[in-house]
N, CA and C atoms of all chains as a GROMACS GRO file, in nm:
protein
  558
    1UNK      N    1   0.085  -0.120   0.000
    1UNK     CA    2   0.000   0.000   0.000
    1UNK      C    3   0.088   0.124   0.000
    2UNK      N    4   0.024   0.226  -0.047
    2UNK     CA    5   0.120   0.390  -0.068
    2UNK      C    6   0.010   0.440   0.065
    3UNK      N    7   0.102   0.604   0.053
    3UNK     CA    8   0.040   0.678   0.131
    3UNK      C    9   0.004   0.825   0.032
    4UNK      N   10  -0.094   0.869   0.035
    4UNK     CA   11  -0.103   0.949  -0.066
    4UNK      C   12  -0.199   1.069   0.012
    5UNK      N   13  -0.255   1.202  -0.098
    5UNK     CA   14  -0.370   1.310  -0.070
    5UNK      C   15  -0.466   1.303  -0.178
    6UNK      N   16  -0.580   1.311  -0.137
    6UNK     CA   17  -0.689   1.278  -0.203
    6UNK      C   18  -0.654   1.472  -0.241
    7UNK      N   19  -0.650   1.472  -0.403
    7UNK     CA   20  -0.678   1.586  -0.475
    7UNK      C   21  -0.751   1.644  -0.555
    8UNK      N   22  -0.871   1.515  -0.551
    8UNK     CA   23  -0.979   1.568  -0.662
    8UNK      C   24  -1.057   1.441  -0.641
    9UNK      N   25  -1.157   1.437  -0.735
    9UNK     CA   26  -1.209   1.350  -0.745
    9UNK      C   27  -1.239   1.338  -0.958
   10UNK      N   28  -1.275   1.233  -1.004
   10UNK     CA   29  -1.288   1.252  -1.099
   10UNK      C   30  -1.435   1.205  -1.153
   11UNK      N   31  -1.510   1.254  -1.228
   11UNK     CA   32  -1.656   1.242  -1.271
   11UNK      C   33  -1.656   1.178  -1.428
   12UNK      N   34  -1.739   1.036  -1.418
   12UNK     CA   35  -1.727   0.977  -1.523
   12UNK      C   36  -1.869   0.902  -1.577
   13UNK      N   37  -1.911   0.893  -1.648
   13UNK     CA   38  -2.076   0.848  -1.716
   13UNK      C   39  -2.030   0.745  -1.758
   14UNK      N   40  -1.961   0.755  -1.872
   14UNK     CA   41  -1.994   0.610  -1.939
   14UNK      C   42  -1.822   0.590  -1.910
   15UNK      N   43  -1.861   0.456  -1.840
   15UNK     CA   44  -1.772   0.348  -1.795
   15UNK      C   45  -1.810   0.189  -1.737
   16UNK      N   46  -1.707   0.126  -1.734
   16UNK     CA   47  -1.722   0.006  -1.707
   16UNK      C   48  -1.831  -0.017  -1.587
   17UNK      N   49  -1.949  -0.119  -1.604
   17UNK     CA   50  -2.048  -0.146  -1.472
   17UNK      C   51  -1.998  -0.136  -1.374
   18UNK      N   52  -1.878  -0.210  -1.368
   18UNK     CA   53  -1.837  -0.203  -1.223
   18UNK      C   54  -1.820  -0.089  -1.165
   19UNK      N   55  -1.757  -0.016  -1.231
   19UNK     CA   56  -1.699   0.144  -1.162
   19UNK      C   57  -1.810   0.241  -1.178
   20UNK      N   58  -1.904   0.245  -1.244
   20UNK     CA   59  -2.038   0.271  -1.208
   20UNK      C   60  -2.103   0.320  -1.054
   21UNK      N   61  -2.061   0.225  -1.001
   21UNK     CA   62  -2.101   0.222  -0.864
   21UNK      C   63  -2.035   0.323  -0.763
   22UNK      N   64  -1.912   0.354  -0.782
   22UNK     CA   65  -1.787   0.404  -0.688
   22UNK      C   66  -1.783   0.520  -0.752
   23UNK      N   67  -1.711   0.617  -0.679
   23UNK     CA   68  -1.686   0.697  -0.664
   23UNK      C   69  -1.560   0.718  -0.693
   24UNK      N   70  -1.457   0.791  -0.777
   24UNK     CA   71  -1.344   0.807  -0.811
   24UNK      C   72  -1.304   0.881  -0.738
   25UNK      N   73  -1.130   0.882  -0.682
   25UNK     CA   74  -1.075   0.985  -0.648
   25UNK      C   75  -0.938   0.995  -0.694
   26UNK      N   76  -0.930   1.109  -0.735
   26UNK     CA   77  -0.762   1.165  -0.825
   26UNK      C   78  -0.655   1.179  -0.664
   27UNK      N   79  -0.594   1.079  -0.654
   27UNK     CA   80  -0.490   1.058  -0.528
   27UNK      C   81  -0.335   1.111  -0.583
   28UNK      N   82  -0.266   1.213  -0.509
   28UNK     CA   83  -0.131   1.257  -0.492
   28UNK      C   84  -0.072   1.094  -0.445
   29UNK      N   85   0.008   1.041  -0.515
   29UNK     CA   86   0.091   0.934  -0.457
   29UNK      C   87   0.223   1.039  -0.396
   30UNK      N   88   0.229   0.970  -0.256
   30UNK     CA   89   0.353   1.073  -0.154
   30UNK      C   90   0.517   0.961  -0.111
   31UNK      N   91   0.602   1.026  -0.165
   31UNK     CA   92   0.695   0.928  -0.061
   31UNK      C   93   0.713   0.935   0.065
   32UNK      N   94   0.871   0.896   0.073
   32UNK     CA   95   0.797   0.873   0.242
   32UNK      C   96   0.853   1.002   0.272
   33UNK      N   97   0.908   1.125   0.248
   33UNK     CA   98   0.892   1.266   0.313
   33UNK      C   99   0.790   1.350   0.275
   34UNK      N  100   0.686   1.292   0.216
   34UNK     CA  101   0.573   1.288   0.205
   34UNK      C  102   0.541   1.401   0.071
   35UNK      N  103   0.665   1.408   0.014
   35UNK     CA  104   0.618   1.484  -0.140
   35UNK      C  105   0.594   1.392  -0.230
   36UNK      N  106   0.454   1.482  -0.372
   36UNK     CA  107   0.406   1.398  -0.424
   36UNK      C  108   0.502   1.351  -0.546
   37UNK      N  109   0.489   1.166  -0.563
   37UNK     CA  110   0.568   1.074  -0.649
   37UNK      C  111   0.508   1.068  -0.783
   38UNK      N  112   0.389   1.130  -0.826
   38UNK     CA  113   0.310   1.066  -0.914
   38UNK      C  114   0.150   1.088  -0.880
   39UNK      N  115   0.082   1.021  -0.964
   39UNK     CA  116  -0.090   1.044  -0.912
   39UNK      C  117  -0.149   0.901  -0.937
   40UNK      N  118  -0.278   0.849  -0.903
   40UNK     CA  119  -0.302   0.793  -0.963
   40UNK      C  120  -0.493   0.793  -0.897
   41UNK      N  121  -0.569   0.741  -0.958
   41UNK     CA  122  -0.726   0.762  -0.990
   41UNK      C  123  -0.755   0.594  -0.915
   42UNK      N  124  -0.826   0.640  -0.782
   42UNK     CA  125  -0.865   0.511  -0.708
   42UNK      C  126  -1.015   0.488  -0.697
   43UNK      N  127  -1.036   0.364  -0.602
   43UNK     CA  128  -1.169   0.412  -0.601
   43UNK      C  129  -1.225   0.368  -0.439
   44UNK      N  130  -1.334   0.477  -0.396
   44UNK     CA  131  -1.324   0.492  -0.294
   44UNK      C  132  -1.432   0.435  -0.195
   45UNK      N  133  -1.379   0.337  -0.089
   45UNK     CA  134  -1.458   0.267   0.021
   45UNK      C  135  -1.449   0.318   0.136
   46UNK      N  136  -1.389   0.401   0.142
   46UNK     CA  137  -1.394   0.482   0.314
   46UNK      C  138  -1.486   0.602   0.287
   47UNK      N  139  -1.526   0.655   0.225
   47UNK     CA  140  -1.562   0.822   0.212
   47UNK      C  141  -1.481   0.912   0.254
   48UNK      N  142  -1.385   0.898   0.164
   48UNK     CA  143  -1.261   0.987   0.211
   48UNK      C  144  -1.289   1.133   0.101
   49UNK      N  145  -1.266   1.232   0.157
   49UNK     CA  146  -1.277   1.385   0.089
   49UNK      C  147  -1.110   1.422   0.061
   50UNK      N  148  -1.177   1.540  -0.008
   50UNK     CA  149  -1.054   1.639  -0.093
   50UNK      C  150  -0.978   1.679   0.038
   51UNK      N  151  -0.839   1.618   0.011
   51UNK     CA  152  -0.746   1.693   0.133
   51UNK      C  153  -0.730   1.580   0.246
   52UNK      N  154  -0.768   1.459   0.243
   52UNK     CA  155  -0.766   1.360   0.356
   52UNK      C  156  -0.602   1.316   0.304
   53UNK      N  157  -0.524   1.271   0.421
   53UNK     CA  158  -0.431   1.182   0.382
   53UNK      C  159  -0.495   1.034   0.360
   54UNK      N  160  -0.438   0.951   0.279
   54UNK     CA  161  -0.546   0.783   0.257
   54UNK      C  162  -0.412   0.730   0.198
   55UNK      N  163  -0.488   0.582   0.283
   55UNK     CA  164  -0.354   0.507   0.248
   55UNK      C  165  -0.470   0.445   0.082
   56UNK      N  166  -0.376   0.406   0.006
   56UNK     CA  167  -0.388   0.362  -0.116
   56UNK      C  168  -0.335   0.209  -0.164
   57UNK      N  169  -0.458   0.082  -0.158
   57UNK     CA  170  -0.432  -0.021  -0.230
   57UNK      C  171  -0.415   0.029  -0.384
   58UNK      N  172  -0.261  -0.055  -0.450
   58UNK     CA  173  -0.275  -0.048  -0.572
   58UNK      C  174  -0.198  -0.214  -0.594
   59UNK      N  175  -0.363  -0.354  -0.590
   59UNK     CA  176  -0.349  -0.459  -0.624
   59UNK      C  177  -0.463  -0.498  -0.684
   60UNK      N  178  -0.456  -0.560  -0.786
   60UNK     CA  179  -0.562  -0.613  -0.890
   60UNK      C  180  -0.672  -0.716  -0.752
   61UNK      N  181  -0.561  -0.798  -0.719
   61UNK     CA  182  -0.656  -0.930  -0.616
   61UNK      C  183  -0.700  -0.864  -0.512
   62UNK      N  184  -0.611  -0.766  -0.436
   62UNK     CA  185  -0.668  -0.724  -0.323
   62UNK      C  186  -0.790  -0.666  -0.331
   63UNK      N  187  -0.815  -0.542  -0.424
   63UNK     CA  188  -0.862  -0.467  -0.463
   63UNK      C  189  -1.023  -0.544  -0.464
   64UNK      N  190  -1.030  -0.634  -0.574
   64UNK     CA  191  -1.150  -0.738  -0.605
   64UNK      C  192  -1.159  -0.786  -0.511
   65UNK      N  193  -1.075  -0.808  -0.422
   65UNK     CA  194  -1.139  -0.916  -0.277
   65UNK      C  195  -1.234  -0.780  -0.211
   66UNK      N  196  -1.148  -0.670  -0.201
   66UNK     CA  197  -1.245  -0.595  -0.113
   66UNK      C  198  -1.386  -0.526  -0.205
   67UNK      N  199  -1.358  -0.545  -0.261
   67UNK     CA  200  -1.470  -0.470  -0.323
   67UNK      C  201  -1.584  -0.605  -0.372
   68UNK      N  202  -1.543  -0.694  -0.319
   68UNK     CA  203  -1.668  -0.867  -0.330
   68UNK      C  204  -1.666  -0.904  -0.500
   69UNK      N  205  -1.585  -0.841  -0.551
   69UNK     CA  206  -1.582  -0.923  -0.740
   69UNK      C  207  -1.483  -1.030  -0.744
   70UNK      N  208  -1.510  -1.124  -0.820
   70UNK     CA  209  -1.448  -1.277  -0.893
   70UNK      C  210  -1.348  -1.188  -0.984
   71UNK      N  211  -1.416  -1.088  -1.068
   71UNK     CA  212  -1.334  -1.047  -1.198
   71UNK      C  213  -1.394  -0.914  -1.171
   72UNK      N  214  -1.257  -0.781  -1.231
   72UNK     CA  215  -1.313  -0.688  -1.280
   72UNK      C  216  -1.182  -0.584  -1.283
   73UNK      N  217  -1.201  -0.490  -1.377
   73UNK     CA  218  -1.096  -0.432  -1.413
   73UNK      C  219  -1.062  -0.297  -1.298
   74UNK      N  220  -1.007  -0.351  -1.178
   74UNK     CA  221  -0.982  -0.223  -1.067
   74UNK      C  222  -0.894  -0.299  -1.072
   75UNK      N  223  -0.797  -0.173  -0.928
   75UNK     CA  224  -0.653  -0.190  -0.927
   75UNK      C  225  -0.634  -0.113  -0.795
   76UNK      N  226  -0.634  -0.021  -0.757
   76UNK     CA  227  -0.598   0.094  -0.691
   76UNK      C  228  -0.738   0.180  -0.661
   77UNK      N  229  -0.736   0.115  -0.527
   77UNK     CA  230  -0.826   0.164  -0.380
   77UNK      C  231  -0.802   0.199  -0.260
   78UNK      N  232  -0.879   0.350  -0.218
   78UNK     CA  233  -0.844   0.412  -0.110
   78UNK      C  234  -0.907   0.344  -0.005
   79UNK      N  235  -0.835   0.276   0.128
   79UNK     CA  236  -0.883   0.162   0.171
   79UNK      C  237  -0.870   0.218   0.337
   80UNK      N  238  -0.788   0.340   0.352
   80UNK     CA  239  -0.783   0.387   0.429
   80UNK      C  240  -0.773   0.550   0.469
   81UNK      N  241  -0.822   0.616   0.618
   81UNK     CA  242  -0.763   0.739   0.583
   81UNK      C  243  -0.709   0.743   0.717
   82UNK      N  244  -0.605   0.849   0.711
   82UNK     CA  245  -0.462   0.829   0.807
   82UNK      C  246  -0.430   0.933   0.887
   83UNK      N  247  -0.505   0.898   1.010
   83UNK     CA  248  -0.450   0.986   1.122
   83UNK      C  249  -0.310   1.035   1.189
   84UNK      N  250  -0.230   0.919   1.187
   84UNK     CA  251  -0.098   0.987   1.227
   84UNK      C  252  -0.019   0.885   1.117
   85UNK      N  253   0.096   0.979   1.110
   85UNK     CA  254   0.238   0.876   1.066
   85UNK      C  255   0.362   0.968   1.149
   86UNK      N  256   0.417   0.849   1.153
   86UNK     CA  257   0.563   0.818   1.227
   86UNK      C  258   0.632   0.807   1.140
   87UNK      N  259   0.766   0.857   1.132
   87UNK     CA  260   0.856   0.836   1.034
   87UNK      C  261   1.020   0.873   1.133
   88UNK      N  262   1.057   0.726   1.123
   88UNK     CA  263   1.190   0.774   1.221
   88UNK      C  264   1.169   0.835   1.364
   89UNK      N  265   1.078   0.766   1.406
   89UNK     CA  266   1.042   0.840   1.504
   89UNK      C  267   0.980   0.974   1.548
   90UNK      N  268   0.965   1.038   1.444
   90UNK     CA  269   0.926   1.159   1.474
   90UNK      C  270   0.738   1.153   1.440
   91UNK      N  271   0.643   1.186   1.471
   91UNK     CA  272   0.526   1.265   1.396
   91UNK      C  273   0.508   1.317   1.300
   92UNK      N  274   0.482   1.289   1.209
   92UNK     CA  275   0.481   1.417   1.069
   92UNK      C  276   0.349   1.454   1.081
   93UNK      N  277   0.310   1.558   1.060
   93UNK     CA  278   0.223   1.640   1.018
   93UNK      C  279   0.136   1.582   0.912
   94UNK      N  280  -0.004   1.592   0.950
   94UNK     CA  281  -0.083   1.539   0.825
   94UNK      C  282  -0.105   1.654   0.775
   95UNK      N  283  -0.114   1.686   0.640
   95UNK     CA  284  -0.142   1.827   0.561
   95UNK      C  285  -0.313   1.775   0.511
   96UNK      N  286  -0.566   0.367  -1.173
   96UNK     CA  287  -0.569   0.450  -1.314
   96UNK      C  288  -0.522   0.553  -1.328
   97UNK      N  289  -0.506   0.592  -1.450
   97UNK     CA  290  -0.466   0.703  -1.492
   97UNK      C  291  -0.545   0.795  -1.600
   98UNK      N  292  -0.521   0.875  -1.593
   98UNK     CA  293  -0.589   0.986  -1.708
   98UNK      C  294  -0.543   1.027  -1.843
   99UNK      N  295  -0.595   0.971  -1.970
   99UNK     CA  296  -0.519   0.954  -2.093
   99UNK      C  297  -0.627   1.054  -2.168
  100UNK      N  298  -0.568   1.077  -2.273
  100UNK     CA  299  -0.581   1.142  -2.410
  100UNK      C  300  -0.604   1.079  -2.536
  101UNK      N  301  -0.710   1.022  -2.592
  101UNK     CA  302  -0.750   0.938  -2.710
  101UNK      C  303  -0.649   1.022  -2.804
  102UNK      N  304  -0.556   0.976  -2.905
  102UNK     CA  305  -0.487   1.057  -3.021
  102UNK      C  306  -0.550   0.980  -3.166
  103UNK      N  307  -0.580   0.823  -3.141
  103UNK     CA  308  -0.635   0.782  -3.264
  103UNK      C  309  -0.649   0.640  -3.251
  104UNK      N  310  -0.638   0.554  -3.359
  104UNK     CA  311  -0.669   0.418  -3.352
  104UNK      C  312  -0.562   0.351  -3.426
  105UNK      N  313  -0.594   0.223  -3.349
  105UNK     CA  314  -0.475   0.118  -3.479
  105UNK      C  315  -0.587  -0.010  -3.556
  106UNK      N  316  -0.598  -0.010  -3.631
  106UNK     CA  317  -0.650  -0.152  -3.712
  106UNK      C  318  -0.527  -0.244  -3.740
  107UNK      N  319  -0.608  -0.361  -3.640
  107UNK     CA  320  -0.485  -0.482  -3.715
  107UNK      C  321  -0.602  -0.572  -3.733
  108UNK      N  322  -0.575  -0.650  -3.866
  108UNK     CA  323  -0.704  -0.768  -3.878
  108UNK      C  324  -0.630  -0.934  -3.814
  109UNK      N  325  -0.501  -0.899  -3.804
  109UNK     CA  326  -0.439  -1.024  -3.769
  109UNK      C  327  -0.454  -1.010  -3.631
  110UNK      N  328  -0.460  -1.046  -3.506
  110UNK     CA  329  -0.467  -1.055  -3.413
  110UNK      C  330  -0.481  -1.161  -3.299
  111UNK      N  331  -0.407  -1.170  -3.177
  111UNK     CA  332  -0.425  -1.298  -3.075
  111UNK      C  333  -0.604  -1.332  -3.073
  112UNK      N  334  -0.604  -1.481  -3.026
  112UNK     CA  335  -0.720  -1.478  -3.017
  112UNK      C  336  -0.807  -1.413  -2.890
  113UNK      N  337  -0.912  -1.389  -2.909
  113UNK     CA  338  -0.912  -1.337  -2.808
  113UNK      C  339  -0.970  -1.164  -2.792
  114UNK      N  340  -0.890  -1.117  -2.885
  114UNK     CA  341  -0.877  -1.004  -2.954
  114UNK      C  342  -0.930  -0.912  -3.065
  115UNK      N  343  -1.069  -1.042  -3.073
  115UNK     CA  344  -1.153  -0.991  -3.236
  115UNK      C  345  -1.242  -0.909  -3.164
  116UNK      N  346  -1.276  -0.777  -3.256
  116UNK     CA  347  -1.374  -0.722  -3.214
  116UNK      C  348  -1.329  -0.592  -3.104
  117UNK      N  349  -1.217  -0.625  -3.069
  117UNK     CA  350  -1.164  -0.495  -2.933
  117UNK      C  351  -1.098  -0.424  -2.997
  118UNK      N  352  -1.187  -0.265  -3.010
  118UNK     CA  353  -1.103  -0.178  -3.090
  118UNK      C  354  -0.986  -0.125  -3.015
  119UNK      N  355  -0.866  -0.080  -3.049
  119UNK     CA  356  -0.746  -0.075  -2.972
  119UNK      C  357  -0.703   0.101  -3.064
  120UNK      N  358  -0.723   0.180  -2.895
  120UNK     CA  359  -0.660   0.320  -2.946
  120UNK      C  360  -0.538   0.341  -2.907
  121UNK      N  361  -0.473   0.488  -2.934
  121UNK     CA  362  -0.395   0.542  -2.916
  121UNK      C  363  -0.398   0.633  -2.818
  122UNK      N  364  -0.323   0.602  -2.660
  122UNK     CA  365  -0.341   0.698  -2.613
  122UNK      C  366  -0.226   0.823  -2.541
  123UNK      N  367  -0.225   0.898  -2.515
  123UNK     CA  368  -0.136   1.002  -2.465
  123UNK      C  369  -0.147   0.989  -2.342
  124UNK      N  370  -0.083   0.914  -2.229
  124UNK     CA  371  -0.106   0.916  -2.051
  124UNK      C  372  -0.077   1.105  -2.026
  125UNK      N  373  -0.127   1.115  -1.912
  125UNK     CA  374  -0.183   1.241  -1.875
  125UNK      C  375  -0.176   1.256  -1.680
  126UNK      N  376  -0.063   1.398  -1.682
  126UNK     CA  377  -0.091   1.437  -1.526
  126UNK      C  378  -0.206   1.433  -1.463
  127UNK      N  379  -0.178   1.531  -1.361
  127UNK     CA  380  -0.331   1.512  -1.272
  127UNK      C  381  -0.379   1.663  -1.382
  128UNK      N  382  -0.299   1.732  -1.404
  128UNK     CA  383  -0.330   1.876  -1.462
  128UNK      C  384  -0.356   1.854  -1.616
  129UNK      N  385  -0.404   1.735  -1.685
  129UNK     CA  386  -0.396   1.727  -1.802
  129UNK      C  387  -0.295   1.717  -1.911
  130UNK      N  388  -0.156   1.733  -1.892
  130UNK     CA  389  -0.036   1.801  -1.916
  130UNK      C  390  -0.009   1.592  -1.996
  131UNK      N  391   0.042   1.638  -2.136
  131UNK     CA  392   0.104   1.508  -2.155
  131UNK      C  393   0.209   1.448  -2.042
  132UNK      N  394   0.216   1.309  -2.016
  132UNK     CA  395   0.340   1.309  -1.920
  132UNK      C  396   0.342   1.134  -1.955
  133UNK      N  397   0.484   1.107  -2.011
  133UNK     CA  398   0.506   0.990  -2.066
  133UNK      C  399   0.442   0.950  -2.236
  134UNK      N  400   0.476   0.821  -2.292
  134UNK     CA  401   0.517   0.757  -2.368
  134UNK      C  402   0.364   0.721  -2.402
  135UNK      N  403   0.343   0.733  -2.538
  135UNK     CA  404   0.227   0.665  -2.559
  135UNK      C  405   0.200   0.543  -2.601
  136UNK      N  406   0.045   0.476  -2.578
  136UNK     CA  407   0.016   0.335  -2.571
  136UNK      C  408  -0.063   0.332  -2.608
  137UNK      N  409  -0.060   0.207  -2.634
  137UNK     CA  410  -0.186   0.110  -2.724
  137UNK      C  411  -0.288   0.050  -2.637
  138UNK      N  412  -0.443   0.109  -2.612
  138UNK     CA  413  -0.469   0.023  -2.516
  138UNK      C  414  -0.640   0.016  -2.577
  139UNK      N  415  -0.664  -0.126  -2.543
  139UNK     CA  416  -0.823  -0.161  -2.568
  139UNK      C  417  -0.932  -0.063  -2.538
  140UNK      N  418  -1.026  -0.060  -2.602
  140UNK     CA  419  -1.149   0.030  -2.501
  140UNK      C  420  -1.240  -0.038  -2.491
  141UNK      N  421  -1.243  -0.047  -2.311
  141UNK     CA  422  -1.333  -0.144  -2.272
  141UNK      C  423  -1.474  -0.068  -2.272
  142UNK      N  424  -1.488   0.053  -2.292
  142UNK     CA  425  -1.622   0.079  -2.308
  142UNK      C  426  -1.662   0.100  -2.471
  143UNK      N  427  -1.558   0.085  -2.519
  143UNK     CA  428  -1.686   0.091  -2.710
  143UNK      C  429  -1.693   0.202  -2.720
  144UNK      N  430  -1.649   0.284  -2.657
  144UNK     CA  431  -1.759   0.417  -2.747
  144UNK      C  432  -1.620   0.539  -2.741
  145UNK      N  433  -1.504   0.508  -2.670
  145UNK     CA  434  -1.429   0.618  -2.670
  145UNK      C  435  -1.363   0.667  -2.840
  146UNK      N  436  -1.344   0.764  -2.821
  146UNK     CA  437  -1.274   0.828  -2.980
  146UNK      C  438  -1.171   0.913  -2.978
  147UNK      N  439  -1.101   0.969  -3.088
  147UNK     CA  440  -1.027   1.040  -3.083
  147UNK      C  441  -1.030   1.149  -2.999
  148UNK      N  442  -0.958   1.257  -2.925
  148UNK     CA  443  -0.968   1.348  -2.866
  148UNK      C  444  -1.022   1.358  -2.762
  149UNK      N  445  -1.073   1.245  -2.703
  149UNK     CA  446  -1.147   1.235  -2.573
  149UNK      C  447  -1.068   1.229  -2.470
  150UNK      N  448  -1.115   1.228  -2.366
  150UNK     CA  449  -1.007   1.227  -2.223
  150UNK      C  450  -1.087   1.096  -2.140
  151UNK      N  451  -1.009   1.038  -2.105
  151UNK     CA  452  -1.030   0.875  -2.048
  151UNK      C  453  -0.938   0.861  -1.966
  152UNK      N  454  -0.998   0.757  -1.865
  152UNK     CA  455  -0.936   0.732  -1.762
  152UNK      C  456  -0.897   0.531  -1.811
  153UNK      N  457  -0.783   0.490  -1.764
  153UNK     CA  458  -0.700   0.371  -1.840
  153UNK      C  459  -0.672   0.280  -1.715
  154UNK      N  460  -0.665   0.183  -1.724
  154UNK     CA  461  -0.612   0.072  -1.623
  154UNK      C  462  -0.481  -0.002  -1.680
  155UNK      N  463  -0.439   0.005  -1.588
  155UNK     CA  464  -0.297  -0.111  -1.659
  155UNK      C  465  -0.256  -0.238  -1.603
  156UNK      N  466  -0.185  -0.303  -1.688
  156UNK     CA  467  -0.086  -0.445  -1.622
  156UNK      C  468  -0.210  -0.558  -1.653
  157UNK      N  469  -0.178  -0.649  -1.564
  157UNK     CA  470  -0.303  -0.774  -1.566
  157UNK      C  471  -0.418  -0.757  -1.574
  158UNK      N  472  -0.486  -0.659  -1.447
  158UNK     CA  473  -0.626  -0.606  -1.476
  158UNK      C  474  -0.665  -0.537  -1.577
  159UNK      N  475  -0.627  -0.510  -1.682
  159UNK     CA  476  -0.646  -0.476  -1.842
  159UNK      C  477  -0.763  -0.550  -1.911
  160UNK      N  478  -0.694  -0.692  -1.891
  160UNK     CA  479  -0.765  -0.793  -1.950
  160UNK      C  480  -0.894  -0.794  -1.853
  161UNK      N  481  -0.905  -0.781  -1.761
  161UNK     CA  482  -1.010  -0.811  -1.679
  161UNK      C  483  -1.151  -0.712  -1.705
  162UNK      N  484  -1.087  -0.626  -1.754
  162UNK     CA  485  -1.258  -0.524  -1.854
  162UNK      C  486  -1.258  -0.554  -1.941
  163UNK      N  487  -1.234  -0.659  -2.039
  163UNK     CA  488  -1.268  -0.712  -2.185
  163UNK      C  489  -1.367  -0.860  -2.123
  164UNK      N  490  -1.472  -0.879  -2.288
  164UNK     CA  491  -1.535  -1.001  -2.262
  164UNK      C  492  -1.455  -1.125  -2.251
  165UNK      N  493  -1.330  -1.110  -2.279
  165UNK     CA  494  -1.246  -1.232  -2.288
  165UNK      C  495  -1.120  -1.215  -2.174
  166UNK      N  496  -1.142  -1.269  -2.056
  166UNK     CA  497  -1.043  -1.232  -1.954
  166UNK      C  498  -0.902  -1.264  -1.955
  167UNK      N  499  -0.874  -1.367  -2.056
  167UNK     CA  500  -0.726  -1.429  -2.043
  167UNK      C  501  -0.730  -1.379  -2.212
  168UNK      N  502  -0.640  -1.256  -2.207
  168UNK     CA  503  -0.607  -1.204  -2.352
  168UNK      C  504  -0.487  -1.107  -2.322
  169UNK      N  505  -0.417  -1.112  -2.420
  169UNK     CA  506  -0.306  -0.987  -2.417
  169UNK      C  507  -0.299  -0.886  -2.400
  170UNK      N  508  -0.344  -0.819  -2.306
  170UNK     CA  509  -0.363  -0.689  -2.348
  170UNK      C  510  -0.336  -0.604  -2.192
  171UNK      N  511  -0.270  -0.530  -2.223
  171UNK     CA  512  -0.170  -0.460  -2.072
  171UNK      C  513  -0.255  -0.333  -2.062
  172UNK      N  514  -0.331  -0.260  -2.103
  172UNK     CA  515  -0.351  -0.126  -2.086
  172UNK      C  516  -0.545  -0.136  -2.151
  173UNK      N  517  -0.639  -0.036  -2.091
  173UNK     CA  518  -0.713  -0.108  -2.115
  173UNK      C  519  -0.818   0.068  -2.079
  174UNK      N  520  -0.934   0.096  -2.155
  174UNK     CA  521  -0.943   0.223  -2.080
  174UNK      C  522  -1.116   0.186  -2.055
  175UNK      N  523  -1.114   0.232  -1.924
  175UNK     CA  524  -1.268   0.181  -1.864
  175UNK      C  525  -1.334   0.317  -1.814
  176UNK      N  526  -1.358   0.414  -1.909
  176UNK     CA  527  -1.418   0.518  -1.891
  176UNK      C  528  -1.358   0.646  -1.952
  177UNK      N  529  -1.465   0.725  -1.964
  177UNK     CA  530  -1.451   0.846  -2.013
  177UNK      C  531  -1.506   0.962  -1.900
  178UNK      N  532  -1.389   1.003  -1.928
  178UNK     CA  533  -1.427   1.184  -1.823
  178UNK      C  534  -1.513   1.254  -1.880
  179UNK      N  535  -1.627   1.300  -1.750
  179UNK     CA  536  -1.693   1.420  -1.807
  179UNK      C  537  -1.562   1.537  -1.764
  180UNK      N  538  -1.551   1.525  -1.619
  180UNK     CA  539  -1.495   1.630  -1.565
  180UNK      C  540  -1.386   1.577  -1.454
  181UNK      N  541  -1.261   1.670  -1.435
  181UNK     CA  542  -1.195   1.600  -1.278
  181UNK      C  543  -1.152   1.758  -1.204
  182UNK      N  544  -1.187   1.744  -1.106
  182UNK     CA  545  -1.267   1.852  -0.985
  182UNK      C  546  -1.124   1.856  -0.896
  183UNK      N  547  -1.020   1.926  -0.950
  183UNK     CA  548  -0.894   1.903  -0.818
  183UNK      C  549  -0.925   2.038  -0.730
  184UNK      N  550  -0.867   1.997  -0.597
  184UNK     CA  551  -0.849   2.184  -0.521
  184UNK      C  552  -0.806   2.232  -0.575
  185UNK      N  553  -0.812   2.324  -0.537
  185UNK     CA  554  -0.717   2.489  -0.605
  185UNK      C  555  -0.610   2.505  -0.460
  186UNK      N  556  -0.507   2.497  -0.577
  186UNK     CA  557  -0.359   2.482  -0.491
  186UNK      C  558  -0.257   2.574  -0.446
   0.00000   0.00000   0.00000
């Protein structure tokens, strides 16, 4: 799993049934000093908002296990949102 | 996923099996800001209806195959929707 910022969300009509259902969100992928690595478009089971830190599944199996599908084209789900991190001991700041 | 840029199409009539019938575009991968960023690809459209110039959102790797009617097929990149709109903060 990454640690990322929910920066948007993205709005979509015609798409696959499955993703139909969910709710997209445009995620800041963060390293670990917590600047952003990249982005990537998840989909969301916590009700996480614009500006949450969320940890980010990005696994085909995991992904389908949590979301109850046999088959389906996901990958990368916000599975968590993240009250503290530790890094080296210290607290970092959630932004 | 990621956020791509339809640029056009490829026709091949020879193809894995598996593969008949899945039109396969051209796409431009795309920042969070729209901004080209990386190498472009060839990827299925699992919804049928995307076209040139459109903005789509793409899946990659194994789960590719997994939005086509045929789940065990070649195909690495795969686009399962079209953007109306993407809503970032103002930064």
């Amino acid at each position: 799993m990454k640690v990322g910022r929910v920066a948007g969300t993205v709005i979509s009509t015609i798409n696959i049934p499955l993703l139909e259902e969910h709710r997209l969100l445009l995620c800041d992928v963060h390293d670990v000093n917590g600047i952003p690595s990249g982005y990537t478009i998840a989909v969301d089971v916590v009700d996480a908002g614009v500006g949450d830190t969320v940890l980010i599944l990005d696994e085909g199996s995991s992904a389908r296990q949590i979301l109850g599908l046999d088959h389906g084209a996901v990958r990368a789900v916000v599975v968590g949102i993240v009250d503290q991190l530790v890094v080296d001991g210290r607290v970092r700041a959630i932004t | 996923m990621q956020l791509g840029r339809v640029l056009g199409s490829v026709v091949a009539t020879e193809k894995a099996p598996g593969l008949e019938a899945i039109r396969l575009l051209i796409v431009q991968p795309l920042d969070k800001a729209g901004q080209p960023s990386g190498e472009t690809l060839v990827a299925a459209d699992a919804v049928s209806m995307a076209g040139a110039g459109e903005l789509v959102y793409f899946v990659a790797s194994r789960e590719a195959a997994e939005a086509l009617p045929e789940r065990f097929v070649p195909v690495d990149h795969a686009i399962v929707g079209i953007v109306d709109d993407v809503n970032l903060e103002e930064e």
